[in-house]
CHARMM internal coordinates of N, CA and C (Angstrom, degrees):
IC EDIT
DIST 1 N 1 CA 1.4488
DIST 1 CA 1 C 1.5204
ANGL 1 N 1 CA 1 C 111.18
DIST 1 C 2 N 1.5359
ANGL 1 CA 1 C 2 N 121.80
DIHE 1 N 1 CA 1 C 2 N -40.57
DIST 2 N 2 CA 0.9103
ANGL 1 C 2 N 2 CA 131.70
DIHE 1 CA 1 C 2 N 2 CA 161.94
DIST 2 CA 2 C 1.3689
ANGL 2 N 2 CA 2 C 128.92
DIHE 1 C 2 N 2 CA 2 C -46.25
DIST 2 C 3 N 1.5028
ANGL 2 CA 2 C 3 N 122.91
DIHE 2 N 2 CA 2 C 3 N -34.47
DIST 3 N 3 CA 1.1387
ANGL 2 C 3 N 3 CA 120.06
DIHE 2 CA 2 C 3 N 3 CA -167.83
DIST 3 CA 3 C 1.9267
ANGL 3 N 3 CA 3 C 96.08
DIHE 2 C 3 N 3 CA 3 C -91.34
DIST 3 C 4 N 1.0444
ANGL 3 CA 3 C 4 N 100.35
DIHE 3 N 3 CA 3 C 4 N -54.30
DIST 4 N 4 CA 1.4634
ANGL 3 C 4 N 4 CA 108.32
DIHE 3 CA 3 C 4 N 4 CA 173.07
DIST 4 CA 4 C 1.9294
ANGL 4 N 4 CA 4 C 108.04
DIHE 3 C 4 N 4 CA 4 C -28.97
DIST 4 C 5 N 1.1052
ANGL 4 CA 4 C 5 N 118.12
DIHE 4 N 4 CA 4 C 5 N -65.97
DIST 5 N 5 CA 0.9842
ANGL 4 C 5 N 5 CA 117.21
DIHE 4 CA 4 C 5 N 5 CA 176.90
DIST 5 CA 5 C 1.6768
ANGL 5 N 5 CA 5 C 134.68
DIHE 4 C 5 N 5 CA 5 C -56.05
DIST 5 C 6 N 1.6306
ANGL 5 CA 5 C 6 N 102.47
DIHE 5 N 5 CA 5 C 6 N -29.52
DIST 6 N 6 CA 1.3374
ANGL 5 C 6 N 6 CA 99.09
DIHE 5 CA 5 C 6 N 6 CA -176.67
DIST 6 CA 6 C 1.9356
ANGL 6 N 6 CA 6 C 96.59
DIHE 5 C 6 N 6 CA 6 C -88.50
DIST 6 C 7 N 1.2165
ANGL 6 CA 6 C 7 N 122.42
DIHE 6 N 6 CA 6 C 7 N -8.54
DIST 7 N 7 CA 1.4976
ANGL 6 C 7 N 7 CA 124.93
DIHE 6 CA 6 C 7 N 7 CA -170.77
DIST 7 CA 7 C 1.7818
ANGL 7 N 7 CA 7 C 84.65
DIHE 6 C 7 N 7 CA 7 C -75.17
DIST 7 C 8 N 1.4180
ANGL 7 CA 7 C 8 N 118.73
DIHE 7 N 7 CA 7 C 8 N -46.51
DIST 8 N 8 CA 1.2788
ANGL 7 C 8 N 8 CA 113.85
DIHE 7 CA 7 C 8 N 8 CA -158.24
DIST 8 CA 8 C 1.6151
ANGL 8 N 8 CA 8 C 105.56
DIHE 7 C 8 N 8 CA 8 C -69.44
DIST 8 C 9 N 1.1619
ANGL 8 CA 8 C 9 N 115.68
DIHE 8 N 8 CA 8 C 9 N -33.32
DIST 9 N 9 CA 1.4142
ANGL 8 C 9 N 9 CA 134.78
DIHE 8 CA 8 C 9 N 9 CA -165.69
DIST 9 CA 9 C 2.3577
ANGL 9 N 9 CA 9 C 104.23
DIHE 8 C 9 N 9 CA 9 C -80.56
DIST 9 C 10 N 1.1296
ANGL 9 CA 9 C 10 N 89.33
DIHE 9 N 9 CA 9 C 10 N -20.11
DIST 10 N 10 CA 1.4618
ANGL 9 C 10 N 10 CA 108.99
DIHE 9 CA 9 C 10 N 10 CA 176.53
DIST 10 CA 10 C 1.5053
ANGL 10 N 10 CA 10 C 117.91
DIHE 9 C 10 N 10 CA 10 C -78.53
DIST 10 C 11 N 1.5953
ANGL 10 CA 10 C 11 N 94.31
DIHE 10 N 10 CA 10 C 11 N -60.35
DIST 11 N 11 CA 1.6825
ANGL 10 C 11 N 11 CA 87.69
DIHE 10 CA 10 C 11 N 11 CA 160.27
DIST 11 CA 11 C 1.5025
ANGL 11 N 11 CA 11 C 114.56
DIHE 10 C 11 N 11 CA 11 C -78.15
DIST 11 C 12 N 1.0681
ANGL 11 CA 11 C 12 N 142.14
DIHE 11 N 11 CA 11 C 12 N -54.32
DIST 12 N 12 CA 1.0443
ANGL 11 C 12 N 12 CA 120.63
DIHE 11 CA 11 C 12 N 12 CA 175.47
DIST 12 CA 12 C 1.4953
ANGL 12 N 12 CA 12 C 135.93
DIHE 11 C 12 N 12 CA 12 C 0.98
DIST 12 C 13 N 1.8994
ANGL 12 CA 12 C 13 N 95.19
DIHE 12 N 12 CA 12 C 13 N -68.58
DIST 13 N 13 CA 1.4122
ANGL 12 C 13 N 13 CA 117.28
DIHE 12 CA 12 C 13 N 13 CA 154.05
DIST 13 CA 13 C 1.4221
ANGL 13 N 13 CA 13 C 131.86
DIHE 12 C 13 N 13 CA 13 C -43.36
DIST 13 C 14 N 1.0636
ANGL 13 CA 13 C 14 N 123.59
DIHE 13 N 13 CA 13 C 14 N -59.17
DIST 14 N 14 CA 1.5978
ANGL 13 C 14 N 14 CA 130.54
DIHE 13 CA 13 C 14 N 14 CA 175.34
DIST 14 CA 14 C 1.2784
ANGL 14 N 14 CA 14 C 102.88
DIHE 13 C 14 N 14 CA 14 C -61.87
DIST 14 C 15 N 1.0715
ANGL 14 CA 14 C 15 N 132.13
DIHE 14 N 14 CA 14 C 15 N -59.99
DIST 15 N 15 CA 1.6352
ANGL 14 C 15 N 15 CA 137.51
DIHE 14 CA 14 C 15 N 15 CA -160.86
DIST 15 CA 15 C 1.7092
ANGL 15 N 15 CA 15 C 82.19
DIHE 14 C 15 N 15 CA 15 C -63.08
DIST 15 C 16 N 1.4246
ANGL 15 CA 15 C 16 N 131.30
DIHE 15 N 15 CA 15 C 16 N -57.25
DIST 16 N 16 CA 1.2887
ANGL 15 C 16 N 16 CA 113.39
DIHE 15 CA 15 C 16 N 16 CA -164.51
DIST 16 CA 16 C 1.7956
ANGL 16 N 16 CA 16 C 118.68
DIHE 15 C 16 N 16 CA 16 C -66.13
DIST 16 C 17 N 0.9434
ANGL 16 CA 16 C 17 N 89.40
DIHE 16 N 16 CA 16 C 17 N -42.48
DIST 17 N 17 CA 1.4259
ANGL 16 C 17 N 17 CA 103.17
DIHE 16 CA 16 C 17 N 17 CA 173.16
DIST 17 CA 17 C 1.5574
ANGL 17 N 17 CA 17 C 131.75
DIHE 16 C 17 N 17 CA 17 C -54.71
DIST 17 C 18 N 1.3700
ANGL 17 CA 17 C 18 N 95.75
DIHE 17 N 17 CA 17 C 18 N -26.82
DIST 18 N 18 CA 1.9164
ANGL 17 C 18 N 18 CA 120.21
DIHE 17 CA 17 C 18 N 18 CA 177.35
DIST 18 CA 18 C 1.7410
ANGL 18 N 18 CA 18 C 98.84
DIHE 17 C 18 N 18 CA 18 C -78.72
DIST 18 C 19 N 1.4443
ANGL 18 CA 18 C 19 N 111.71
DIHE 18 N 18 CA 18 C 19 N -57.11
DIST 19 N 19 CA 0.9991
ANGL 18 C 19 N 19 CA 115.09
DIHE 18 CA 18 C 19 N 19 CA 175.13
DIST 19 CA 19 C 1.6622
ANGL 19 N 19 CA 19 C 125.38
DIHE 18 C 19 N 19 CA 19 C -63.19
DIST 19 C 20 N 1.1684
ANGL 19 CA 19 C 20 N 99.99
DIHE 19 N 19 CA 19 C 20 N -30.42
DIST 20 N 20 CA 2.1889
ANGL 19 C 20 N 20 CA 97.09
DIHE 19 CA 19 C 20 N 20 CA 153.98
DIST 20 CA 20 C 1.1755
ANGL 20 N 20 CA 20 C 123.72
DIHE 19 C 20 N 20 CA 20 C -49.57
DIST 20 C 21 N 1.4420
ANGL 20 CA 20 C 21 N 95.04
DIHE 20 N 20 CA 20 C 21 N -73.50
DIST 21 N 21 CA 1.5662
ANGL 20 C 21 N 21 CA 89.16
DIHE 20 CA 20 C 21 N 21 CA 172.46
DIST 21 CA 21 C 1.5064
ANGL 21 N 21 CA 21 C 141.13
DIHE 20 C 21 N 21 CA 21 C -76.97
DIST 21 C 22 N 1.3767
ANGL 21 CA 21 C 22 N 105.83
DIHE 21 N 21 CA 21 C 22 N 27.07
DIST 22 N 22 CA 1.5398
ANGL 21 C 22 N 22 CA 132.65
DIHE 21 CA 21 C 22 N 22 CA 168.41
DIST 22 CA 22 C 1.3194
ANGL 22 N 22 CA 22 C 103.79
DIHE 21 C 22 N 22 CA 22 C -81.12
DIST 22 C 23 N 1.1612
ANGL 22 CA 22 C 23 N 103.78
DIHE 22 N 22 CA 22 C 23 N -53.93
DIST 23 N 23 CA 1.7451
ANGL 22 C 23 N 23 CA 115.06
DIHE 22 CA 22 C 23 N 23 CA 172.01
DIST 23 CA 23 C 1.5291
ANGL 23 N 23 CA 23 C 112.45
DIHE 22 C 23 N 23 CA 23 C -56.46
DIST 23 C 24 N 1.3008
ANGL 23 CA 23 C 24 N 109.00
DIHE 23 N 23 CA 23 C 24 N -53.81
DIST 24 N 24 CA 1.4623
ANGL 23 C 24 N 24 CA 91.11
DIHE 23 CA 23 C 24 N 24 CA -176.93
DIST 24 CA 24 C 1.3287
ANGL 24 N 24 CA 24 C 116.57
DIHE 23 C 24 N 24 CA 24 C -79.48
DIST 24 C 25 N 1.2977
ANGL 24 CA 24 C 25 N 119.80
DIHE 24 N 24 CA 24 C 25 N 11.41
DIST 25 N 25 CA 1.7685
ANGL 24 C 25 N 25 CA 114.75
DIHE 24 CA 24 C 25 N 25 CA 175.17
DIST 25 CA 25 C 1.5765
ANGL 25 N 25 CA 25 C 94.55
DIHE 24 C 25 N 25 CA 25 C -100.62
DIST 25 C 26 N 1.3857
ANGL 25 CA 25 C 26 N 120.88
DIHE 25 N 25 CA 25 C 26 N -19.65
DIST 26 N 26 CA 1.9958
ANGL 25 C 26 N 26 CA 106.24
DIHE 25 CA 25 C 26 N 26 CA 174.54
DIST 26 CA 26 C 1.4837
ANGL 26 N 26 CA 26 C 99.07
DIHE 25 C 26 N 26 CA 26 C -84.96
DIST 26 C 27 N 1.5113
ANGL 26 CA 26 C 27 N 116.78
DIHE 26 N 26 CA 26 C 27 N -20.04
DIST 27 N 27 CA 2.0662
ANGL 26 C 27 N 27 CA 95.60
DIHE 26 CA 26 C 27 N 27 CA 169.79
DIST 27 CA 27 C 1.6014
ANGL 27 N 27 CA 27 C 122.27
DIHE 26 C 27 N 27 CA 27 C -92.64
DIST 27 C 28 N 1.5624
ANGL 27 CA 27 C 28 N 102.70
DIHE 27 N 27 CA 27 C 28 N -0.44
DIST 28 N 28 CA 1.1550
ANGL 27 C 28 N 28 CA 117.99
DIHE 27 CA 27 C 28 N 28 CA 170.17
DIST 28 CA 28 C 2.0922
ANGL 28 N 28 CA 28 C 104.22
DIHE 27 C 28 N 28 CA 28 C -72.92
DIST 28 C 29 N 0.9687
ANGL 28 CA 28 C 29 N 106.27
DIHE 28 N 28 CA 28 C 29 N -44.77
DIST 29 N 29 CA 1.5159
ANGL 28 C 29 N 29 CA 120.27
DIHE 28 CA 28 C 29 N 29 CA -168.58
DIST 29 CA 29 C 1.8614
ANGL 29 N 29 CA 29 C 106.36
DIHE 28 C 29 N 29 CA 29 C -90.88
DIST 29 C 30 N 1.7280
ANGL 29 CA 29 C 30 N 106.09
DIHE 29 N 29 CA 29 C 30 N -11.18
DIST 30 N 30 CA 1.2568
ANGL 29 C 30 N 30 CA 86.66
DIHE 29 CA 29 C 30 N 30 CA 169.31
DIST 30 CA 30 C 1.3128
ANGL 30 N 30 CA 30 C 97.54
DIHE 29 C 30 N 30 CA 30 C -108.93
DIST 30 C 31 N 1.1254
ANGL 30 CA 30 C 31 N 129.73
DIHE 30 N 30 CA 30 C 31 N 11.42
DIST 31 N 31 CA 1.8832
ANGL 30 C 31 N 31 CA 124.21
DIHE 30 CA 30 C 31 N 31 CA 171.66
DIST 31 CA 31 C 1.7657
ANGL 31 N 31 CA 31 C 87.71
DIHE 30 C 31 N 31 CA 31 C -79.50
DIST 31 C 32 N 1.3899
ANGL 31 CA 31 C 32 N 129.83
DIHE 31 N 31 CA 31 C 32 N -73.76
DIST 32 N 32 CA 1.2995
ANGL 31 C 32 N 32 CA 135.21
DIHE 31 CA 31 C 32 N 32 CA -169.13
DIST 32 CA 32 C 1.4629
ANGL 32 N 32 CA 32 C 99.22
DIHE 31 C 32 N 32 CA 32 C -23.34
DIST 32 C 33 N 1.5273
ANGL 32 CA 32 C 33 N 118.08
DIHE 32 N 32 CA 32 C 33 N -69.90
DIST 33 N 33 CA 1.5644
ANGL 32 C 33 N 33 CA 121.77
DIHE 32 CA 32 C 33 N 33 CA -165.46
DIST 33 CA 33 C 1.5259
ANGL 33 N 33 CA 33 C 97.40
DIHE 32 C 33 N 33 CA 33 C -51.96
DIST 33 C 34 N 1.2813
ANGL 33 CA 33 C 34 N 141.31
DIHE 33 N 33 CA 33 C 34 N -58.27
DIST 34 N 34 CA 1.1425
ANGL 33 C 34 N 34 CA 128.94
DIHE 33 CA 33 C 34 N 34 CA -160.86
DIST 34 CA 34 C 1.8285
ANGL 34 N 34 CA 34 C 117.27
DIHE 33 C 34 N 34 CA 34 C -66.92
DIST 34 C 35 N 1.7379
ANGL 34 CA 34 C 35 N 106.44
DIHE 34 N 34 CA 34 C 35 N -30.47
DIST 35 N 35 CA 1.7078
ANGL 34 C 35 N 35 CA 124.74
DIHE 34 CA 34 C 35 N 35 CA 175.64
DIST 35 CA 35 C 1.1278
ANGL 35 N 35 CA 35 C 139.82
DIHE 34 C 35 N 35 CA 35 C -104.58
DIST 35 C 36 N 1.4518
ANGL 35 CA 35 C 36 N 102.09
DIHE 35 N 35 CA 35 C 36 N 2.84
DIST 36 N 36 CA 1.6152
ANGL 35 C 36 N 36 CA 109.53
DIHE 35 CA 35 C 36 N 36 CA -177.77
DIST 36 CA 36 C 2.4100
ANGL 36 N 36 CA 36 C 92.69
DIHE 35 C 36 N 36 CA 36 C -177.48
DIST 36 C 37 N 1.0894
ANGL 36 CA 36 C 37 N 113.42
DIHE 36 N 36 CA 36 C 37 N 62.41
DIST 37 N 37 CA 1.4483
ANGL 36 C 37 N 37 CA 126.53
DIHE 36 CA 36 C 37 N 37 CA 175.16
DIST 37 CA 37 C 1.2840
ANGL 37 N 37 CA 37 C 90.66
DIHE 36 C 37 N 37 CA 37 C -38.32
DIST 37 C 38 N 1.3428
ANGL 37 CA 37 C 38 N 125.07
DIHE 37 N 37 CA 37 C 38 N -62.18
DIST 38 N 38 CA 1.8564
ANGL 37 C 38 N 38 CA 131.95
DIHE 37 CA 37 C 38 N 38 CA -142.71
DIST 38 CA 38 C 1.6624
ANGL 38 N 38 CA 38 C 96.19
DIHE 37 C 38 N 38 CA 38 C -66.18
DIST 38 C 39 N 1.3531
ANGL 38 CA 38 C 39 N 105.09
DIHE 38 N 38 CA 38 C 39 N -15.76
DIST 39 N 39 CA 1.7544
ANGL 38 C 39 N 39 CA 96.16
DIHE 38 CA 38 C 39 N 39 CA -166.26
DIST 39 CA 39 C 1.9930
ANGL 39 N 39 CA 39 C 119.84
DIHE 38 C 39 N 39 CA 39 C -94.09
DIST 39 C 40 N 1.4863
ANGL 39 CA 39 C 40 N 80.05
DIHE 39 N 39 CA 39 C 40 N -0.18
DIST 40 N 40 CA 1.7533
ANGL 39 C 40 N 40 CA 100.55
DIHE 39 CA 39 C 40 N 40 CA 176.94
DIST 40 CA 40 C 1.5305
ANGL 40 N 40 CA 40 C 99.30
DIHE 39 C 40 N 40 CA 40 C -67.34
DIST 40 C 41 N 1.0982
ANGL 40 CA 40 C 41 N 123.24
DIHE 40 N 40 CA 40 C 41 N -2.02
DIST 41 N 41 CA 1.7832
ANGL 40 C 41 N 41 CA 101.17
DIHE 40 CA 40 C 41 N 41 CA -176.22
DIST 41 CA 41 C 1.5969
ANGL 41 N 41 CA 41 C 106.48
DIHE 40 C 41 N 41 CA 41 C -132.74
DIST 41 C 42 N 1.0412
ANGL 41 CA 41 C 42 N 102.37
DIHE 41 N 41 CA 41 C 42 N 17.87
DIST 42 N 42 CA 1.6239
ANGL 41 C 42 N 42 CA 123.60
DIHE 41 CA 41 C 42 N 42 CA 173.80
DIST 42 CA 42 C 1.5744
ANGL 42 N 42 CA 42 C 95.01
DIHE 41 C 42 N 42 CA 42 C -94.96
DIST 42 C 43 N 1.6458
ANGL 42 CA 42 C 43 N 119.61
DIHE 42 N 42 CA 42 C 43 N 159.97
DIST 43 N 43 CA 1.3436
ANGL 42 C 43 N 43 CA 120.93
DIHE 42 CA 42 C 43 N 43 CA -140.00
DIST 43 CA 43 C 1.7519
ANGL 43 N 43 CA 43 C 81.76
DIHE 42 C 43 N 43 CA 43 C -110.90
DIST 43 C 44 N 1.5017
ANGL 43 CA 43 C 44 N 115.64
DIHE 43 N 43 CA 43 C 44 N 138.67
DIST 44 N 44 CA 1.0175
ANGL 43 C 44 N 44 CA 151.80
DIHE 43 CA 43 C 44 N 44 CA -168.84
DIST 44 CA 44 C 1.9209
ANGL 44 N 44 CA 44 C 100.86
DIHE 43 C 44 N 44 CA 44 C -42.36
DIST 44 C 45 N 1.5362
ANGL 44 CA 44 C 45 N 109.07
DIHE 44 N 44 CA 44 C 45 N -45.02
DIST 45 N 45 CA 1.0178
ANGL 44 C 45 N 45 CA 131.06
DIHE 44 CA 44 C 45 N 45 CA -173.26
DIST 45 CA 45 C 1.3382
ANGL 45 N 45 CA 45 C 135.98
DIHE 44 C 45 N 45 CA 45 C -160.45
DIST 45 C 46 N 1.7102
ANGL 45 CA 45 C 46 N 116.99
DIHE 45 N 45 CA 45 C 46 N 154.73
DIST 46 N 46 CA 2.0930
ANGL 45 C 46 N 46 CA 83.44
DIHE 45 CA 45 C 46 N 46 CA 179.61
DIST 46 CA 46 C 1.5864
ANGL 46 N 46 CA 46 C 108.92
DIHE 45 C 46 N 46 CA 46 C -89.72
DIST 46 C 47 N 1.2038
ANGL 46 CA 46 C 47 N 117.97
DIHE 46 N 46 CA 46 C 47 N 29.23
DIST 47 N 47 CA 1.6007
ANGL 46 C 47 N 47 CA 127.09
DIHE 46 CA 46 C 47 N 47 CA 177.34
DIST 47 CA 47 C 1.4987
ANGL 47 N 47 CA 47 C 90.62
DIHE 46 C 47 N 47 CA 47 C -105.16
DIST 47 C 48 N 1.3523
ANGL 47 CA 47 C 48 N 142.35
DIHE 47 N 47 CA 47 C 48 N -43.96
DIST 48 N 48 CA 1.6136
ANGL 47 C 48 N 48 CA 149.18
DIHE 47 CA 47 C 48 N 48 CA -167.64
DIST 48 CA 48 C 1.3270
ANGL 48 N 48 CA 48 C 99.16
DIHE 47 C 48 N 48 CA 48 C -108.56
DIST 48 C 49 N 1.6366
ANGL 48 CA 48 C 49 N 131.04
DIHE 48 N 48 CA 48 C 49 N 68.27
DIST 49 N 49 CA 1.4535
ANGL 48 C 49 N 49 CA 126.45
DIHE 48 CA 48 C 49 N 49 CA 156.96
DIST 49 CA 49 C 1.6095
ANGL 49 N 49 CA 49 C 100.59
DIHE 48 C 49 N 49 CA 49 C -61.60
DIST 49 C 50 N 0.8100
ANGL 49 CA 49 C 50 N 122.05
DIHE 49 N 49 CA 49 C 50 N -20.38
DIST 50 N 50 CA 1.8478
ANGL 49 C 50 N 50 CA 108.39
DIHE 49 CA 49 C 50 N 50 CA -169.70
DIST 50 CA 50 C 1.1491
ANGL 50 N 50 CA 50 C 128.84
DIHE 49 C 50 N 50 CA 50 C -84.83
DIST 50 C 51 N 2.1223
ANGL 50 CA 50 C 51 N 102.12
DIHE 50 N 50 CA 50 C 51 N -24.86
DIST 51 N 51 CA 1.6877
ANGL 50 C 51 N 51 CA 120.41
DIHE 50 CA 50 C 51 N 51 CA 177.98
DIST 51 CA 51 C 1.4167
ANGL 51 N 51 CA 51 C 99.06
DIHE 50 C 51 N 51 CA 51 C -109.74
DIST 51 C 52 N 1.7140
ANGL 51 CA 51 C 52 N 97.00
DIHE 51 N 51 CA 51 C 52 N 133.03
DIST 52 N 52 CA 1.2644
ANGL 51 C 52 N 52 CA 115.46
DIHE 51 CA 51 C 52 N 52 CA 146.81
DIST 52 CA 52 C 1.8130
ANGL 52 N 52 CA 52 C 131.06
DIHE 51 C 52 N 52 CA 52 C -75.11
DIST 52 C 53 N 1.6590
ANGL 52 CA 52 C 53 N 88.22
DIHE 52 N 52 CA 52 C 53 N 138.69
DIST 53 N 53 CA 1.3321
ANGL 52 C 53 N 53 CA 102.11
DIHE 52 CA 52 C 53 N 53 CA 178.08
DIST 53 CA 53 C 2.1393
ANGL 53 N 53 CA 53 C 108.25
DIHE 52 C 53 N 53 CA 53 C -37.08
DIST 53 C 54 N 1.0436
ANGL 53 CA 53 C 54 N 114.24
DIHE 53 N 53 CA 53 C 54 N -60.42
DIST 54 N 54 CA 1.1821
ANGL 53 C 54 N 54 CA 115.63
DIHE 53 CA 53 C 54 N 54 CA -179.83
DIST 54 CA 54 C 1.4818
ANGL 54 N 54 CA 54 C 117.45
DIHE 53 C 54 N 54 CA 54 C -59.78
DIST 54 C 55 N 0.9697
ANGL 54 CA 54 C 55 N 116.98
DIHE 54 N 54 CA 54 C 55 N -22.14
DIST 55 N 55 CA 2.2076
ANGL 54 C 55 N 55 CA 122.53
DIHE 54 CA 54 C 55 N 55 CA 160.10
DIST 55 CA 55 C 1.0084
ANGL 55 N 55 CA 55 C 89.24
DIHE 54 C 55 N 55 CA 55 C -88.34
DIST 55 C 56 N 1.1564
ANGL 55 CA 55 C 56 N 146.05
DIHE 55 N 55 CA 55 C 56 N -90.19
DIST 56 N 56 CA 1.6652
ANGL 55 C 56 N 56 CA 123.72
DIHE 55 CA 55 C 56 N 56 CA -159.96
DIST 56 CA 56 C 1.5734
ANGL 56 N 56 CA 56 C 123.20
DIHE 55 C 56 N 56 CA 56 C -41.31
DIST 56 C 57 N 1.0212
ANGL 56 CA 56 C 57 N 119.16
DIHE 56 N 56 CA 56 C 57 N -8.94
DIST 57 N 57 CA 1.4476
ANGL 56 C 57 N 57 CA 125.09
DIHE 56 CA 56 C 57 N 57 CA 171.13
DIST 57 CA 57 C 1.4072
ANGL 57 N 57 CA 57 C 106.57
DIHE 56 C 57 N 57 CA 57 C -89.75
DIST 57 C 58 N 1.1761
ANGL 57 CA 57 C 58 N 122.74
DIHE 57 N 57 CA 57 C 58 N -66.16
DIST 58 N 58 CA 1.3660
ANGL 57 C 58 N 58 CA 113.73
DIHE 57 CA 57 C 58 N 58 CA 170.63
DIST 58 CA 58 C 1.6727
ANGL 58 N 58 CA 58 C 130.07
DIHE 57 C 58 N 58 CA 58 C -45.37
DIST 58 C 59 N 1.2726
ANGL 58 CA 58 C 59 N 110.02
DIHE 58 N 58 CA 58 C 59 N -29.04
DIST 59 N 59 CA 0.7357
ANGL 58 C 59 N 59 CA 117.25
DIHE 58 CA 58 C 59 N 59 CA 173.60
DIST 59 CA 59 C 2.2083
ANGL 59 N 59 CA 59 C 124.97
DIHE 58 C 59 N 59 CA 59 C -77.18
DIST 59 C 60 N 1.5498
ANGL 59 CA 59 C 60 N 70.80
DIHE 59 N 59 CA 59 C 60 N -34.20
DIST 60 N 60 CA 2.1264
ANGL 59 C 60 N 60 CA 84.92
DIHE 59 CA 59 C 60 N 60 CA 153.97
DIST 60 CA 60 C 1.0961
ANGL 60 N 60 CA 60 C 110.66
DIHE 59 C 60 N 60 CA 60 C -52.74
DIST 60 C 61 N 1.4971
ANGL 60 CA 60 C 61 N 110.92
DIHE 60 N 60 CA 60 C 61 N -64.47
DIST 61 N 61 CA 1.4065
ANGL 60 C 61 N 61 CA 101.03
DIHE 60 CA 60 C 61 N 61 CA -155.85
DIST 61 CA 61 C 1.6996
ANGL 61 N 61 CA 61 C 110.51
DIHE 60 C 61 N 61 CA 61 C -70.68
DIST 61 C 62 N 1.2043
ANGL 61 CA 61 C 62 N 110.96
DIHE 61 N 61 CA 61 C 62 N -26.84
DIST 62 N 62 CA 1.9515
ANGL 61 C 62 N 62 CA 112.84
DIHE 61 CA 61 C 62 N 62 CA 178.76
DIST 62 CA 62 C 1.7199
ANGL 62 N 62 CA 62 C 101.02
DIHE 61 C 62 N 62 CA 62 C -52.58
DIST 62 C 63 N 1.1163
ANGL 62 CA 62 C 63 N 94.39
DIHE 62 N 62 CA 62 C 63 N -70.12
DIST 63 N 63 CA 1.5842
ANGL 62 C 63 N 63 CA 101.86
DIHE 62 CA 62 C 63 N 63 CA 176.80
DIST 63 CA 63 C 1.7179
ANGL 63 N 63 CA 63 C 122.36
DIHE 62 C 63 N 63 CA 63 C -42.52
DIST 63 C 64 N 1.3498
ANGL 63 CA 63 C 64 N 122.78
DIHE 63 N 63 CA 63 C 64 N -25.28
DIST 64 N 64 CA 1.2988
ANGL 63 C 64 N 64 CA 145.87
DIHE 63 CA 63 C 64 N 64 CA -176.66
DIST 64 CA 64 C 1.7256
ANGL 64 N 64 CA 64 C 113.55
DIHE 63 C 64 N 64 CA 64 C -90.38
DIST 64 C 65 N 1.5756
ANGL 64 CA 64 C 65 N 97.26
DIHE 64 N 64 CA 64 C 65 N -21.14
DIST 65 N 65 CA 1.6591
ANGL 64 C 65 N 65 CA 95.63
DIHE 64 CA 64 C 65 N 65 CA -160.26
DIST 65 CA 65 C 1.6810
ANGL 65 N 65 CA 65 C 93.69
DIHE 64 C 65 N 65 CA 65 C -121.96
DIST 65 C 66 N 1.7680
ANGL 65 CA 65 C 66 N 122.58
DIHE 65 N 65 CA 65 C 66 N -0.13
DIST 66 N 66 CA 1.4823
ANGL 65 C 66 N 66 CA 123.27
DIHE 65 CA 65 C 66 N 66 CA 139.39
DIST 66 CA 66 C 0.9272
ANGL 66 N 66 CA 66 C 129.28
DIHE 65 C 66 N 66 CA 66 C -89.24
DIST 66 C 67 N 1.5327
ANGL 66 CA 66 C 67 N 114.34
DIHE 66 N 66 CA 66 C 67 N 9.23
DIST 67 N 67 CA 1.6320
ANGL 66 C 67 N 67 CA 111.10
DIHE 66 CA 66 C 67 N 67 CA 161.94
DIST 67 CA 67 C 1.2257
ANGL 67 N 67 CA 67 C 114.00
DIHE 66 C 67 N 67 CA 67 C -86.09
DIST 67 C 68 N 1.4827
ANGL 67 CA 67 C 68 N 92.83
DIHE 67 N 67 CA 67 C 68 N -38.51
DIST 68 N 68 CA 1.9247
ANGL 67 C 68 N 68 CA 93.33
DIHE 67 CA 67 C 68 N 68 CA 176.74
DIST 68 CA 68 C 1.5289
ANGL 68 N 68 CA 68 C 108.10
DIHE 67 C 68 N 68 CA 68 C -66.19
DIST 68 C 69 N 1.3425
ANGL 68 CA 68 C 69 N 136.63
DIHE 68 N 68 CA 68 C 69 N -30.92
DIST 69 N 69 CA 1.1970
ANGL 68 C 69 N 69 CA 104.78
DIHE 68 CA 68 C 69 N 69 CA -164.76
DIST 69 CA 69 C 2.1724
ANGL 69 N 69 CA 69 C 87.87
DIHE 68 C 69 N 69 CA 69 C -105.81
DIST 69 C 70 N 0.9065
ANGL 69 CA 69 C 70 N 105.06
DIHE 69 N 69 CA 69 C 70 N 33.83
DIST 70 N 70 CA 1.3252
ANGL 69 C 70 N 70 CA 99.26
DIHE 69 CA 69 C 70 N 70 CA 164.99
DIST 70 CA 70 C 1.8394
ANGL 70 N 70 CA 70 C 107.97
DIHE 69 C 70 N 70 CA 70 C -99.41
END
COOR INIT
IC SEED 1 N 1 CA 1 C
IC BUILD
């Protein structure tokens, strides 16, 4: 019973925690749009040549705004 519970209590954690900092990568990407626009289409990362900064934000916030309604 014990173990069951701390597994549940584990994700809990991670899943919440993933989803924080989901959030702070869509206010990270809405500071950019407001201080530097031109840099939204520059690639998210040099690990993500394929995603743009501006899809990866959107994509924060989707991921950010089913935690809340989870």
């Amino acid at each position: 019973m014990k173990v069951a519970l701390g597994r549940k209590t584990l994700f809990t954690k991670v899943v919440g925690n993933a989803l924080l900092y989901d959030l702070l990568v869509w206010n990270d990407g809405v500071v950019i749009q407001f201080t530097n626009p031109m840099r939204l289409a520059v690639p998210a990362s040099h690990l993500l040549i394929w995603m743009r900064t501006d899809i990866f934000t959107v994509l924060s916030f989707l991921v950010s705004a089913f935690g809340f309604f989870m």
